[in-house]
C-alpha positions as CSV (number, residue, x, y, z in Angstrom):
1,X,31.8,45.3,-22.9
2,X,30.3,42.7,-20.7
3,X,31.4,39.3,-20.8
4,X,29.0,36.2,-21.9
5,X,26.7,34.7,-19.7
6,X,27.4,30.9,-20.1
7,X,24.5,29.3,-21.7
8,X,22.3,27.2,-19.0
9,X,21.5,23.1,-19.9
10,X,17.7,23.1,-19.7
11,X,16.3,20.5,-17.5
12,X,15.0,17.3,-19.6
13,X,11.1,17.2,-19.1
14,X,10.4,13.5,-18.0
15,X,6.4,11.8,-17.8
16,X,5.2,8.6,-16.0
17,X,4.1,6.2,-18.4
18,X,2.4,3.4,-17.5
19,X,1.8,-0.1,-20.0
20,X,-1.3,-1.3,-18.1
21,X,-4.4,0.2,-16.9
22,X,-3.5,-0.1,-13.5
23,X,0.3,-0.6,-13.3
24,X,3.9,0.6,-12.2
25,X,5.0,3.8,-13.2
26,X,7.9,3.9,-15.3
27,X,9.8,7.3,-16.2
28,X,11.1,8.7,-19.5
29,X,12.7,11.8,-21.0
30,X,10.2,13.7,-23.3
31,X,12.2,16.6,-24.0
32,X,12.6,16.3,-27.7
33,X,8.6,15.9,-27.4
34,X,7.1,19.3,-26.0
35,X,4.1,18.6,-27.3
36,X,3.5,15.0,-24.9
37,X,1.1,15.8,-22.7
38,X,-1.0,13.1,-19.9
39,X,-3.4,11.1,-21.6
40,X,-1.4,11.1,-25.0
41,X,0.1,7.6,-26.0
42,X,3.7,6.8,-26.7
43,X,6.2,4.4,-28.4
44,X,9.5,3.9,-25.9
45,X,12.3,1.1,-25.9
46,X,12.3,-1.1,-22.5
47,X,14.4,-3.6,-21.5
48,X,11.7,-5.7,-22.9
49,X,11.9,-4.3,-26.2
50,X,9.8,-1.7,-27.7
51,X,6.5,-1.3,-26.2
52,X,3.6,1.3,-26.2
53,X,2.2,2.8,-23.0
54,X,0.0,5.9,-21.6
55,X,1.6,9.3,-20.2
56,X,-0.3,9.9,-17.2
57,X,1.5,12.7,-15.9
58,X,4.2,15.5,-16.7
59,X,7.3,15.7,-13.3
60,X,8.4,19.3,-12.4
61,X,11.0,17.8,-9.6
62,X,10.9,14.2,-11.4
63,X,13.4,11.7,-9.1
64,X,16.8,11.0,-9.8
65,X,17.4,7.9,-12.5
66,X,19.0,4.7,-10.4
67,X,21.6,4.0,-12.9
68,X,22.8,6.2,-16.0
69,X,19.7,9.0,-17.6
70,X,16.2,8.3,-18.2
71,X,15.7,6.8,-21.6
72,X,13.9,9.2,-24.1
73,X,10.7,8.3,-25.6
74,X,10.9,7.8,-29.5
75,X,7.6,9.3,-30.7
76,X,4.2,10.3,-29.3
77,X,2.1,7.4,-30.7
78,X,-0.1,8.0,-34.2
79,X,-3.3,6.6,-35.2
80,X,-1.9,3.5,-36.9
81,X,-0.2,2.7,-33.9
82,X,-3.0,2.8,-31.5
83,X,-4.6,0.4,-33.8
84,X,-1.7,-1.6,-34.1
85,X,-1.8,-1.9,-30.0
86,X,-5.5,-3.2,-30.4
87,X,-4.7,-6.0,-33.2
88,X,-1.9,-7.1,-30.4
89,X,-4.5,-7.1,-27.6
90,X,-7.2,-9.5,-29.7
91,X,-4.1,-11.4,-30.7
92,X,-3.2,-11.8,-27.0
93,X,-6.5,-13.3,-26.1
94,X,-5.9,-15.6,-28.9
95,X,-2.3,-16.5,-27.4
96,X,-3.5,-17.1,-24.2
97,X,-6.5,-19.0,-25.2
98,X,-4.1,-21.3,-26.9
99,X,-1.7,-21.9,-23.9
100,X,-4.2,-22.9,-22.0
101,X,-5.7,-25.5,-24.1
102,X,-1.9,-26.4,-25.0
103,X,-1.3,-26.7,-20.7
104,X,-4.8,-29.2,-20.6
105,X,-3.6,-31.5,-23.4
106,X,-0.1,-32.1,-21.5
107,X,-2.4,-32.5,-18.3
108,X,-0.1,-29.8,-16.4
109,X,-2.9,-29.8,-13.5
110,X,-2.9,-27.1,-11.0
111,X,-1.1,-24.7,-14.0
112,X,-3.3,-21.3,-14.3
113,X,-2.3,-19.3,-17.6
114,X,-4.1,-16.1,-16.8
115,X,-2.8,-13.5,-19.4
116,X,-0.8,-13.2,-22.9
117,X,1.4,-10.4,-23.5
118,X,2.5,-9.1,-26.5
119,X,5.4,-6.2,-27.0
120,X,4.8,-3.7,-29.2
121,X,7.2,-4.8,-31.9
122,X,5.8,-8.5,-31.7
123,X,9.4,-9.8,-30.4
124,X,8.4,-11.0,-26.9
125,X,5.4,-13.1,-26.3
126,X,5.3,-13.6,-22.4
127,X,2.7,-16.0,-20.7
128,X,1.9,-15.0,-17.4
129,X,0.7,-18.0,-14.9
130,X,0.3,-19.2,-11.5
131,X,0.2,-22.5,-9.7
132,X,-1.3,-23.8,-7.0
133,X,1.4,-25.2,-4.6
134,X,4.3,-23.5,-4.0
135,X,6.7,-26.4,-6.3
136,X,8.4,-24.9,-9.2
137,X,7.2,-27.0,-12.3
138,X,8.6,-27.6,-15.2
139,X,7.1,-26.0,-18.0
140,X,9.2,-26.5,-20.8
141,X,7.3,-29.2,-23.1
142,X,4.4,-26.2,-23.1
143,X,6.9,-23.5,-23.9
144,X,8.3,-25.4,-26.6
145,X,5.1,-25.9,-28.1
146,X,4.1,-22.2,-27.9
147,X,7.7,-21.2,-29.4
148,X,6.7,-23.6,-32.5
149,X,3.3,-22.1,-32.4
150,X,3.9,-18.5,-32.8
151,X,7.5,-18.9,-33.9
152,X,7.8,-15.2,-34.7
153,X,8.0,-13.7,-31.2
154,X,10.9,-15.3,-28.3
155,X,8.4,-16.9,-26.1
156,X,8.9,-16.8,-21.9
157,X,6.4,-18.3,-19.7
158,X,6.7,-15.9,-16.1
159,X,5.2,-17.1,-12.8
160,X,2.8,-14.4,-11.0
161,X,1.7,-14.5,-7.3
162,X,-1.6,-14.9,-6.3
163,X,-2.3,-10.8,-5.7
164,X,-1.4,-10.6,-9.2
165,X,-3.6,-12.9,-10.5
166,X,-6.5,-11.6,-8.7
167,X,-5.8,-7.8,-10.2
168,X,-5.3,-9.3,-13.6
169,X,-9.0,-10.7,-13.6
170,X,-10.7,-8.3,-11.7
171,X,-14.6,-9.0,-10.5
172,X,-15.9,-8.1,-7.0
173,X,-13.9,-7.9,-3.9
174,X,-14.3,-9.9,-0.5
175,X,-15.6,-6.9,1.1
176,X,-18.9,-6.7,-1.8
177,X,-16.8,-3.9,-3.7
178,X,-17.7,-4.0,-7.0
179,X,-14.1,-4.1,-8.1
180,X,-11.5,-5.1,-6.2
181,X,-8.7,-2.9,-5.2
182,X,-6.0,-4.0,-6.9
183,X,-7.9,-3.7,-10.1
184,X,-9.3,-0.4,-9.4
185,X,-6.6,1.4,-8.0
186,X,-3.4,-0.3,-6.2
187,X,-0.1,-0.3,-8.3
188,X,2.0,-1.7,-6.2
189,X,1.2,-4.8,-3.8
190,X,2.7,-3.7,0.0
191,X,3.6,-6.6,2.8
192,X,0.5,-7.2,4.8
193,X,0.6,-8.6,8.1
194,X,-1.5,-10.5,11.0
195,X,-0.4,-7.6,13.6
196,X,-1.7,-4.8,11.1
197,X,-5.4,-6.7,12.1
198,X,-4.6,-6.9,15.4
199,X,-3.6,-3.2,15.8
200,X,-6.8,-2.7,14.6
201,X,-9.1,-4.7,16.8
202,X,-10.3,-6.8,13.4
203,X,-11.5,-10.5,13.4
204,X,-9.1,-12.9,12.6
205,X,-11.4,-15.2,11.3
206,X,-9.9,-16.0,8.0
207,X,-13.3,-14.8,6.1
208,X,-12.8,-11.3,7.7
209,X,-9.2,-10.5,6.8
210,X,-8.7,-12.9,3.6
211,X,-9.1,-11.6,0.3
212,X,-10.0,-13.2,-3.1
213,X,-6.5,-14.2,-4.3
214,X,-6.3,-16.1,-0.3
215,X,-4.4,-13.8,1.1
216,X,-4.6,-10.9,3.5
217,X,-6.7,-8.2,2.4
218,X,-4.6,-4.8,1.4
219,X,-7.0,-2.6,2.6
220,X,-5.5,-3.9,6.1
221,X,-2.7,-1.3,5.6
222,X,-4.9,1.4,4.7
223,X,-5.7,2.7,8.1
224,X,-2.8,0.5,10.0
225,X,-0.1,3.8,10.4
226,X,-3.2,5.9,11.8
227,X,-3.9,3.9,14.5
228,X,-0.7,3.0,15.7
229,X,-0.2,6.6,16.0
230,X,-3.6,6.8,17.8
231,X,-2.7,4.1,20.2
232,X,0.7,5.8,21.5
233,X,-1.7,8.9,23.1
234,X,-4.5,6.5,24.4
235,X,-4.5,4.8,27.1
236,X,-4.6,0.7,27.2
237,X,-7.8,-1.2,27.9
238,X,-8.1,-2.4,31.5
239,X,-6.5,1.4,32.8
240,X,-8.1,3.3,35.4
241,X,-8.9,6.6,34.1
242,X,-10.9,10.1,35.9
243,X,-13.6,11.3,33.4
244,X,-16.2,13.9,33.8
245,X,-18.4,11.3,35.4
246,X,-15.9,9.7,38.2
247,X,-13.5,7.3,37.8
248,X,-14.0,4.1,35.3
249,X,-11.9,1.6,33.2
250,X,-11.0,1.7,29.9
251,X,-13.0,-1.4,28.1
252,X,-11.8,-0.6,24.5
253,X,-10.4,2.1,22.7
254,X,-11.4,4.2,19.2
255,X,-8.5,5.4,17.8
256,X,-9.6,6.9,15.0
257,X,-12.0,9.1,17.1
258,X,-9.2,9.5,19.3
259,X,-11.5,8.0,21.9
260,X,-11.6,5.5,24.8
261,X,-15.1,3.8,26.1
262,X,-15.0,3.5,30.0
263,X,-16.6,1.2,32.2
264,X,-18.6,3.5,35.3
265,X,-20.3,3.0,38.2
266,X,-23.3,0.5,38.4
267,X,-22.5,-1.1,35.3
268,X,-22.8,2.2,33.2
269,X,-20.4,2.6,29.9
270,X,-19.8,5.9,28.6
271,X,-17.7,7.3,25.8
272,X,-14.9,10.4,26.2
273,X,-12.7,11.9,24.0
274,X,-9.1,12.2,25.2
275,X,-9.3,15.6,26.3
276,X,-12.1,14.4,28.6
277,X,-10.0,12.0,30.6
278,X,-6.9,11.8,32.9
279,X,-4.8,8.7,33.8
280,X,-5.9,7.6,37.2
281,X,-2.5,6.3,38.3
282,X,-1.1,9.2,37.5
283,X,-3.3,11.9,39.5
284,X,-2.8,10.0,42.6
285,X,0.8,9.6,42.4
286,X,0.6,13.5,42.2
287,X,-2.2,13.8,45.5
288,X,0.2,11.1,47.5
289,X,2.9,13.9,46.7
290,X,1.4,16.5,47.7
291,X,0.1,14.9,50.8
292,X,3.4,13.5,51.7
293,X,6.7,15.9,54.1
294,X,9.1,17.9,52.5
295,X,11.7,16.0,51.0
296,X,13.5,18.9,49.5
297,X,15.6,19.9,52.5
298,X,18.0,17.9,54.5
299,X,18.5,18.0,58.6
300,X,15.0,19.8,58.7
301,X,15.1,24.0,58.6
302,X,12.4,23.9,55.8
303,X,11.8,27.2,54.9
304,X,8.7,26.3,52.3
305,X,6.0,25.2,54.5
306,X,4.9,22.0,53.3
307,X,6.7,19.8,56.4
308,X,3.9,22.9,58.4
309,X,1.5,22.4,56.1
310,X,1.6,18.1,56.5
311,X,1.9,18.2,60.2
312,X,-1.4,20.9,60.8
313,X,-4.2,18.7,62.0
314,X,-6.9,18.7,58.9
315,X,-10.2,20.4,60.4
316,X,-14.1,19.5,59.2
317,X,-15.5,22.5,57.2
């Protein structure tokens, strides 16, 4: 009689959803829903309170929960819901339509209400805006008068940064892109820096490197890892380097090419790939070497003819 096998816990089958077009990715535990698959839409709880979002993709190794177990999602979403989530979009339009003609009567100047948002369950009406300066205002007269206004839902009025307000409404990027990045693809904003242009040899004229919102474009991180990389194995401008065409100077390099452009002889400029070149300073440390006496025996006796070989008269050919 063999003994029982003890039975084996599957493992909980958890999806990204995402509640905007273009936002964070949030994971939930769609076990008890086999049937969920990417593209499907879904009712779950948040710690906003119950809200309706895409599945965009199904996690074979999905990453460990920070705190507790994923939350399950409640039901894969039906018809009438999807068209409950549309009468909440025109009714957020509406919302924030009224906000802002609510923030013009109380003459809150410099006060930009740039979305509505409405959970699922019509609890939680939060107004997203921005300001100009970087003063915290007080915004409570025009909260108060949206909580009378649509008295049904707790109403909370959340700053934004400037990135976000650009992503929110969209339109053409600094660059001529048809749609800016952040609306197009970016779900997540990452630091941007002044260095990241200068590791990159880009203009730091403000209309180069600023983007629609005013601040530093993201696509400056895009390439920014690459080229430090690339910059470790080149050499600096203003080295001497050897190249197939005699020695030169390194005017500027390409990194991404892994590629250096060298100042020659009578004003000629040339350009070499890494391969192509050796460090100047370094061959002729080597030939001073190898042109200098043995210094690898003490008291003389050297056995390996180099003191010979430095001391032999050098003859014409």
């Amino acid at each position: 009689m063999t003994e029982a096998q003890p039975a084996t816990t599957p493992s909980p089958q958890i999806v990204g959803v995402r509640f905007q077009k273009i936002g964070k990715l949030y994971h939930f535990d769609a076990t008890k829903i086999p049937d969920l698959k990417p593209g499907d839409y879904a009712i779950v709880e948040t710690s906003r309170g119950v809200q309706i979002g895409q599945v965009v993709q199904r996690l074979d190794q999905p990453p460990q929960p920070q705190q507790g177990s994923w939350k399950a999602i409640e039901r894969k979403a039906s018809e009438s819901d999807l068209q409950k989530y549309k009468d909440w979009q025109k009714k957020e339009v509406e919302a924030m339509i009224d906000c802002r003609a609510a923030a013009s009567e109380m003459k809150y100047e410099g006060v930009k209400i740039v979305k509505a948002e409405f959970t699922f369950d019509g609890k939680s009406l939060t107004f997203l805006y921005n300001t100009e300066g970087d003063e915290e205002l007080d915004l409570g007269k025009l909260q108060k008068e949206m909580q009378q206004k649509y008295n049904h839902s707790k109403v909370e009025l959340r700053r934004v940064g400037p990135r976000d307000v650009a992503k929110i409404l969209g339109g053409m990027g600094a660059c001529g892109l048809e749609t800016r990045c952040c609306s197009m693809f970016l779900t997540e904003f990452s630091p941007i820096s002044i260095k990241m242009a200068k590791a990159q040899g880009i203009s730091l004229d403000p209309s180069e490197i600023t983007g629609m919102c005013g601040r530093l474009r993201c696509c400056l991180i895009y390439e920014y890892e690459q080229y430090v990389e690339a910059r470790k194995t080149l050499p600096k401008r203003g080295k001497d380097v050897v190249t197939p065409l005699g020695k030169g100077r390194v005017l500027d390099i390409v990194p991404l090419k892994q590629a250096v452009i060298v100042s020659l002889a009578e004003g000629k400029r040339a350009e070499f790939l890494k391969h192509e070149i050796e460090p100047w300073d370094e061959l002729e440390a080597l030939r001073r070497k190898s042109e200098a006496p043995c210094d690898r025996h003490e008291n003389g006796g050297c056995d390996c003819g180099k003191a010979d070989a430095a001391k032999k008269p050098k003859t014409d050919d």
